[in-house]
C-alpha positions in Angstrom: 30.0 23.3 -49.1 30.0 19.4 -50.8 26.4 18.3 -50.1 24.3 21.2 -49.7 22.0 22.0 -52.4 22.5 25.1 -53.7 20.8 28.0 -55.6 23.3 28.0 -58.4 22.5 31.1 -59.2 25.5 34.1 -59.5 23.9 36.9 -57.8 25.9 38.1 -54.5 23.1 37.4 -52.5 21.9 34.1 -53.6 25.6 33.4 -52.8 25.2 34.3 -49.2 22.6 32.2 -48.9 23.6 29.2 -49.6 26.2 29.9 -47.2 24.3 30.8 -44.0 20.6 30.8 -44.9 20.2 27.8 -44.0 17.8 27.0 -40.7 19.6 28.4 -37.5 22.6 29.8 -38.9 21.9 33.3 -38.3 20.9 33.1 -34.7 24.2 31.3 -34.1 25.9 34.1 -35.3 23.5 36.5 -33.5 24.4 34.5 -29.9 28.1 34.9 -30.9 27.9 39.4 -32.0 28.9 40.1 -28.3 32.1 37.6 -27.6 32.6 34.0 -27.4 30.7 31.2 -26.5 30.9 27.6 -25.2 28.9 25.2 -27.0 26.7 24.9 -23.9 26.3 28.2 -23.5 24.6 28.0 -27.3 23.1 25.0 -26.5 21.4 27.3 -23.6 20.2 30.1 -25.7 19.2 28.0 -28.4 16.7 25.6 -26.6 15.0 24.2 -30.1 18.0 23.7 -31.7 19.2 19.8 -31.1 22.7 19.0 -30.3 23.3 17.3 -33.8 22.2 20.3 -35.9 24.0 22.9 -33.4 27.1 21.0 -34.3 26.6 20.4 -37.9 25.8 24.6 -38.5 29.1 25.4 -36.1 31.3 23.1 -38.5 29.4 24.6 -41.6 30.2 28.2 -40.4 33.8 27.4 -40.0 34.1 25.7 -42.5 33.2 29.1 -44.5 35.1 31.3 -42.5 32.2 32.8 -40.5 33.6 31.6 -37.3 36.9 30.5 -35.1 36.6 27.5 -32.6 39.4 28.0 -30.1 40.8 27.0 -26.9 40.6 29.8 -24.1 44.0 29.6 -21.7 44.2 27.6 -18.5 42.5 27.5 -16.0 39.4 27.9 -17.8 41.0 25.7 -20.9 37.7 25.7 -22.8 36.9 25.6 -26.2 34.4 28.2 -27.6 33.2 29.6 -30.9 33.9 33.2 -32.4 33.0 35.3 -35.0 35.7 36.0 -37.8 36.4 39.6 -38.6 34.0 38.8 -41.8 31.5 36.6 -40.1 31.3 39.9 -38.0 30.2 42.0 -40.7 26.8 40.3 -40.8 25.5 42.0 -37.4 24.3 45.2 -39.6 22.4 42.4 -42.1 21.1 40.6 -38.8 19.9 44.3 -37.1 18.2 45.6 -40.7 16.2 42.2 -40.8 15.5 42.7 -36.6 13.8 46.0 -38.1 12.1 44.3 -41.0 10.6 42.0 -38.3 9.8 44.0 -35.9 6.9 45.6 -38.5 5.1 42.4 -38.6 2.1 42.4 -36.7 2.8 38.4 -36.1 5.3 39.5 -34.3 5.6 37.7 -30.7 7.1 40.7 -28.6 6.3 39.0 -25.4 8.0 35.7 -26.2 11.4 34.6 -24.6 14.4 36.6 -26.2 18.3 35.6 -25.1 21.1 38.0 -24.2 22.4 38.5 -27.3 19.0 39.2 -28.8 18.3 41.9 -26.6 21.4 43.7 -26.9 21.4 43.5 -30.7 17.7 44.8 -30.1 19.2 47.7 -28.5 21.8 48.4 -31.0 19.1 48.3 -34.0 16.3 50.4 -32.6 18.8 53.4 -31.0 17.5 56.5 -32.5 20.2 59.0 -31.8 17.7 61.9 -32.3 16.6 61.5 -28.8 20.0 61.5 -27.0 21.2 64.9 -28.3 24.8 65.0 -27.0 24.4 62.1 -24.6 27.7 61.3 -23.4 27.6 58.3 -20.2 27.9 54.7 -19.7 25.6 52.5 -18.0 26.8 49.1 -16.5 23.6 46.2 -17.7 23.9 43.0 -14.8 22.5 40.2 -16.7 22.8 37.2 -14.8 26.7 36.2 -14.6 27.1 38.8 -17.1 28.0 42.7 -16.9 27.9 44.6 -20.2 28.7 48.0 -20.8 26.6 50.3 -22.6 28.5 53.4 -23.9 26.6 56.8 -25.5 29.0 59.2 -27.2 28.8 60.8 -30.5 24.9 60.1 -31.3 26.5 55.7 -31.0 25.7 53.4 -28.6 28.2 50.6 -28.3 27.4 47.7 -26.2 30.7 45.1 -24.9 31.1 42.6 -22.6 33.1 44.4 -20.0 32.6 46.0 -16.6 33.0 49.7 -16.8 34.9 51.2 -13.6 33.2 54.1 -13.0 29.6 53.9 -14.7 27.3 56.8 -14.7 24.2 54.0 -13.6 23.8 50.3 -13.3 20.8 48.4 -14.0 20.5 44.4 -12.6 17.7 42.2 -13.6 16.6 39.6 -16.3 16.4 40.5 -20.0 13.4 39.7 -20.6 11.9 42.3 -17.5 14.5 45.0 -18.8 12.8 44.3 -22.8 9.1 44.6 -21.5 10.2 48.0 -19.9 12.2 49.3 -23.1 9.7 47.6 -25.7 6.3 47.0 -24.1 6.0 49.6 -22.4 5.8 48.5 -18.8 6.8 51.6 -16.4 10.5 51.1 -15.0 8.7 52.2 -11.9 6.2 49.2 -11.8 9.1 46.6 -12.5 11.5 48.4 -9.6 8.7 47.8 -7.3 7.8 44.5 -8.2 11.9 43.8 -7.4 12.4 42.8 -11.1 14.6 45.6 -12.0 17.2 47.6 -9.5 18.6 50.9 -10.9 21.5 52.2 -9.1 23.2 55.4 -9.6 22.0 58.2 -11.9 18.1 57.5 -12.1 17.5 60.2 -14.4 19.7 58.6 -16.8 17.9 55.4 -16.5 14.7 56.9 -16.8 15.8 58.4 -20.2 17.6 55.1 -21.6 14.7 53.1 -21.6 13.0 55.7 -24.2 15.9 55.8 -26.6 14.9 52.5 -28.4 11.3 53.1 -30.2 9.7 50.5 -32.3 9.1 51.0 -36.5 6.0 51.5 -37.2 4.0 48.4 -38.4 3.9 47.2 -42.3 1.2 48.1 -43.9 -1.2 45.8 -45.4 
């Protein structure tokens, strides 16, 4: 793009850098992995990105083909921001580096986390090897928001629908639901505390919120 510095260099990869490594690009593209989004709605899960910058990286990425702005149909008649069929193609580079990271012993597991990072969360650390012909669908209440989480075939695929008939349905806030999965607070303890309400198949939930263990930290 005219005016960015560049590593002018011809390796693949320093090519993909120049075109979204720079600061915040990524986690725009993370935000957008699960469907559209207004520019408030980035604006939300983005709280340290300023206004300015947000705009300048969402023109950057378009301008490159990572992403689409369009206008949704009355009555809603507002514009938002997707991902391109290519700019797609980066949420396997954003999950490997989400299991790079999540070796690090700096890493802040308790800090805030949006939406999208927890459901990408749950799409990197599945381990099919302990959901041996697992076939259901749990509905996930976030907020406004109902996603559905579908196991078949040793996959989990996560979109932002609302399944008819779900096998269980979990409501709460994110953040409660990762310090179940991740941190090892009981599902019990946050049910009880009213964080978390599980509705439907309880054995199912119960076994969900093991499917998702951490790597192992880095060595050092």
């Amino acid at each position: 793009m005219p005016g960015k510095r560049s590593y002018d260099d011809g390796c693949a990869a320093a090519h993909a850098l120049d075109l979204i490594g720079e600061r915040w690009a990524l986690l725009v593209v993370r935000e957008l992995l699960f469907g559209p989004r207004r520019f408030t709605d980035l604006r939300e899960t983005l709280p340290g990105i300023s206004p300015n910058v947000l705009s300048q990286r969402l023109k950057d990425l378009e301008d490159i083909g990572v992403l689409n702005r369009t206008q949704l149909p009355p009555p809603a008649a507002s514009w938002v921001y997707e991902l391109t069929p290519w700019g797609q193609q980066l949420e396997p580079i954003l999950q490997q580096l989400g299991r790079w990271g999540a070796q690090s012993p700096t890493h802040p597991l308790g800090a805030r986390i949006s939406v999208a990072t927890g459901l990408s969360a749950l799409k990197t650390m599945f381990d099919p090897a302990l959901a041996p012909g697992l076939d259901a669908t749990i509905a996930l209440h976030i907020g406004r928001e109902t996603y559905q989480l579908r196991f078949q075939d040793g996959q989990l695929v996560i979109s932002r629908q609302s399944p008819t008939t779900p096998d269980a349905a979990i409501r709460g806030e994110l953040n409660d639901l990762r310090d179940v999965i991740f941190a090892g607070v009981p599902l019990a303890t946050a049910e009880q505390a009213g964080k978390i309400k599980v509705e439907g198949d309880q054995a199912l939930v119960q076994k969900f919120v093991t499917l998702f263990p951490l790597p192992a930290g880095a060595a050092q």
